[in-house]
Each structure stands twice: as structure tokens, then as C-alpha cells.
N, C-alpha and C positions, 0 to 999 in steps of 0.2 A: 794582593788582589790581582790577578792573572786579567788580560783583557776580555775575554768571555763576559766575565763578571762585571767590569769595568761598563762594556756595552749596554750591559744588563743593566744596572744602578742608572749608568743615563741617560736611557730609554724612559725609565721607569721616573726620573725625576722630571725630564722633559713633560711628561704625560699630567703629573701632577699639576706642573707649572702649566698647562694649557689649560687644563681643567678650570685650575683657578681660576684663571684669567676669563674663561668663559661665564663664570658664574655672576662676573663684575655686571652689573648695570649702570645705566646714566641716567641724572635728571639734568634738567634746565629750567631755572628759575630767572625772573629780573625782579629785582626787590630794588632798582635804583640803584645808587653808586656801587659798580660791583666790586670795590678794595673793599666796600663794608660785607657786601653780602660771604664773599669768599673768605675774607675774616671769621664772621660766625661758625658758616658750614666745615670750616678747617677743625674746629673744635668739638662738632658731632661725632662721637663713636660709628664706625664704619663707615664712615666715608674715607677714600683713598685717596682722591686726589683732587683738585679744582681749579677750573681754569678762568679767567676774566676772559667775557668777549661780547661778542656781536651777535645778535639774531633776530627774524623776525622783517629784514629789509628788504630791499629793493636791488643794490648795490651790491655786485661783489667785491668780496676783500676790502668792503669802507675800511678808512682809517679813522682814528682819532675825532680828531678834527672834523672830519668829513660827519660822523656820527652826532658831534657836540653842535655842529653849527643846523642844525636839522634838515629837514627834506630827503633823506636818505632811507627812512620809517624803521629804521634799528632800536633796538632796546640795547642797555645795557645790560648783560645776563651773566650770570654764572653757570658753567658746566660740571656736573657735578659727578663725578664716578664713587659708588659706595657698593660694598658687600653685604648684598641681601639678606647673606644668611646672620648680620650682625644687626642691621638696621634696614628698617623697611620704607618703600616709597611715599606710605602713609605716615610715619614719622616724622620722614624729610618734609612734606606738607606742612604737619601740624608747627616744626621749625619754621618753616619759611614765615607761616601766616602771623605768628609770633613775634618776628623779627621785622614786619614793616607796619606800615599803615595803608591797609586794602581799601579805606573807604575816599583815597583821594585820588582824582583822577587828573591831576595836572601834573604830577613827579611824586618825587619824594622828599618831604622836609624840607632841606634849603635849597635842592635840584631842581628845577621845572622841567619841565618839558617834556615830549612826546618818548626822550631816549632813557629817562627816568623814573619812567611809569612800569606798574608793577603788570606782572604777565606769568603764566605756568605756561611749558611747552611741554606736552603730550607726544611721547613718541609712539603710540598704538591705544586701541580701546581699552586695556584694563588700566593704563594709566590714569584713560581720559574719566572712564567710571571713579575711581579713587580719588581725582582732583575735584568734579564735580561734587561724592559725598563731603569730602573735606570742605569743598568750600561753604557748602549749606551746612555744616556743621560749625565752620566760623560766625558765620552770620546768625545764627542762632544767638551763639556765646556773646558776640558782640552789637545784637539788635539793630541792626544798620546794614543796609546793601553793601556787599563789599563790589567792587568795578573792576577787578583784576581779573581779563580775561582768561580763558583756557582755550591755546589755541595750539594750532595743530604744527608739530617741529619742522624748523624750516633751517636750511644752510647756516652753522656756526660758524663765525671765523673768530680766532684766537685775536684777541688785544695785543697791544704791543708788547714785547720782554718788560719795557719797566710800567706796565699795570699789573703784571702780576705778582703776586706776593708781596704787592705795596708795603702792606702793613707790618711786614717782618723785615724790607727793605729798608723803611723811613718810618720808622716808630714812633720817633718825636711827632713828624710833619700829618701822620695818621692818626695821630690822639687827637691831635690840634683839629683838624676836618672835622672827624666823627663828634667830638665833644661842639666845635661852633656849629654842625650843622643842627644841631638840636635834637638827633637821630634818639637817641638813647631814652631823651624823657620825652619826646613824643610817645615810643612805644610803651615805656612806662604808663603814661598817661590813659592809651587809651587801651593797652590789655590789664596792666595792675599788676595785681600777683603772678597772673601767666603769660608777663612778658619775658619773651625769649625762651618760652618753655621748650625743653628738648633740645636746648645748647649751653652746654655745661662752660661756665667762665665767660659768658659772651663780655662783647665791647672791645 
């Protein structure tokens, strides 16, 4: 291959690889402890990557602590980067709403609190339209007001290095959490058959 050619080929691989990269979308979800929510969404077909963090505050760059001991009005959220043209935003929805319990407005499961509580962030109108039909199409399915706002995207900041990929980090100390928080047959409990719909192996 003479460099002509060479230029050629990595031009042209460069172009794909941006390509790509442009077609990626984000979601951001808080479904409550996000080791559990990033766990699940890890296992969705096209999605690419997932980060644990912060959105939704007051505070820039909260920490931890700053976030758990409250006043700072942070959720704990997941960011979600997935390939449209594999999986759709409405999918990732119908996951989310599957995977917690929308009708309770104090946290999740064994979590209380305001950093707990469930939220969709919308980053433009067609998402917001698609959250909105998703979520009246939950509430149908489950005859009960769901309380999980949709609200409108606000500054992420990434979690610490060790929240992310807890679950693959501390596998033992993650079974043990997810299993005593009661996370799993709560959602059993109150979707049934279509709990965890649209996450293949969840828990």
C-alpha cells in the first residue's frame, strides 16, 4: 500500500468513525441507586456506555456525600449513551419504567430520600413528547399515578471512579445491596410478568 493509498484508507476510516460517533445519542434516567440502574441498562442491546452520576441540583461538582446527606436537590441518575439505529429512546423508556417503582414519591425501595426518587431528563422536545406518551402509557398498564417527573436536562456530573461499575467491581457486596434492598420483588410485585421488560438477564 504506497501512502497515497494509506492517506486514502485513513481518511476514509477517520470519516466512518465520526460518523458513528455522531449517530450516538444520550438518555438520562434516576431510577434510585444508580449501581442498580447502570447494572440493568448495561444489559440493554445498544446501548454503549453508562455512567453513574448527579443531575438535576443546585451544586456544582456535589460529591457523594454532599448528594446522600441532602440539600443539594441532586438525584442520583444514570447517563446513558445508546445507538439509535439498534435501540430506541422509547425502548429505553418502556426499560426504565419496568425496572423501578414510579408510584412512590419518597425514594426507591430501601433508599429514601429526595436523591432517590425517580426522574426522566429530556434533553429536547421529541424526547419530551416520547417520555410524556411513555409515561401515560405506564399508567394505564399500571392504573396508578406514576410521580416520576420529566423534566427538563440539567448539568451532569460523573460519580466518583469507585460508583461506577460497582456491580462488576464488587459483585459479592452488589448482590448483597440489590437483593436486601428488596429492589427485585418489589418490581416483580408491582409490574408481574413485565417486570424488567426490555432487559435481558436483569438483576
Amino acid at each position: 500500500m504506497n501512502w497515497a493509498m494509506l492517506t486514502v484508507v485513513t481518511a476514509l476510516s477517520f470519516c466512518v468513525h465520526t460518523a458513528s460517533a455522531q449517530q450516538l445519542e444520550k438518555a438520562v434516567f434516576a431510577g434510585g441507586c444508580f449501581w442498580c440502574v447502570e447494572s440493568d441498562f448495561d444489559k440493554v442491546p445498544g446501548v454503549v456506555a453508562t455512567v453513574s452520576g448527579y443531575t438535576g441540583g443546585k451544586t456544582g461538582n456535589p460529591t457523594y456525600e454532599q448528594v446522600s446527606a441532602g440539600g443539594t436537590g441532586h438525584y442520583e441518575a444514570v447517563e446513558i449513551t445508546y445507538d439509535p439505529t439498534k435501540v430506541s429512546y422509547g425502548a429505553l423508556l418502556t426499560a426504565f419504567w419496568h425496572s423501578v417503582d414510579p408510584t412512590d414519591d419518597g425514594g426507591q425501595f430501601c433508599d429514601r430520600g429526595r436523591s432517590y426518587q425517580t426522574a426522566i431528563f429530556v434533553a429536547n422536545d421529541k424526547q419530551r413528547g416520547i417520555a410524556e406518551a411513555s409515561k401515560n402509557a405506564a399508567e394505564r398498564i399500571l392504573g396508578k399515578p406514576i410521580v416520576s417527573p420529566i423534566l427538563a436536562a440539567a448539568p451532569f456530573y460523573a460519580a466518583e471512579d469507585y460508583h461506577q461499575n460497582y456491580y462488576e467491581k464488587n459483585p459479592i457486596r452488589y448482590r448483597y445491596y440489590r437483593w436486601g434492598c428488596g429492589r427485585d420483588n418489589r418490581v416483580k410485585e408491582i409490574w408481574g410478568e413485565h417486570a424488567y421488560e426490555g432487559i435481558p438477564g436483569h438483576g
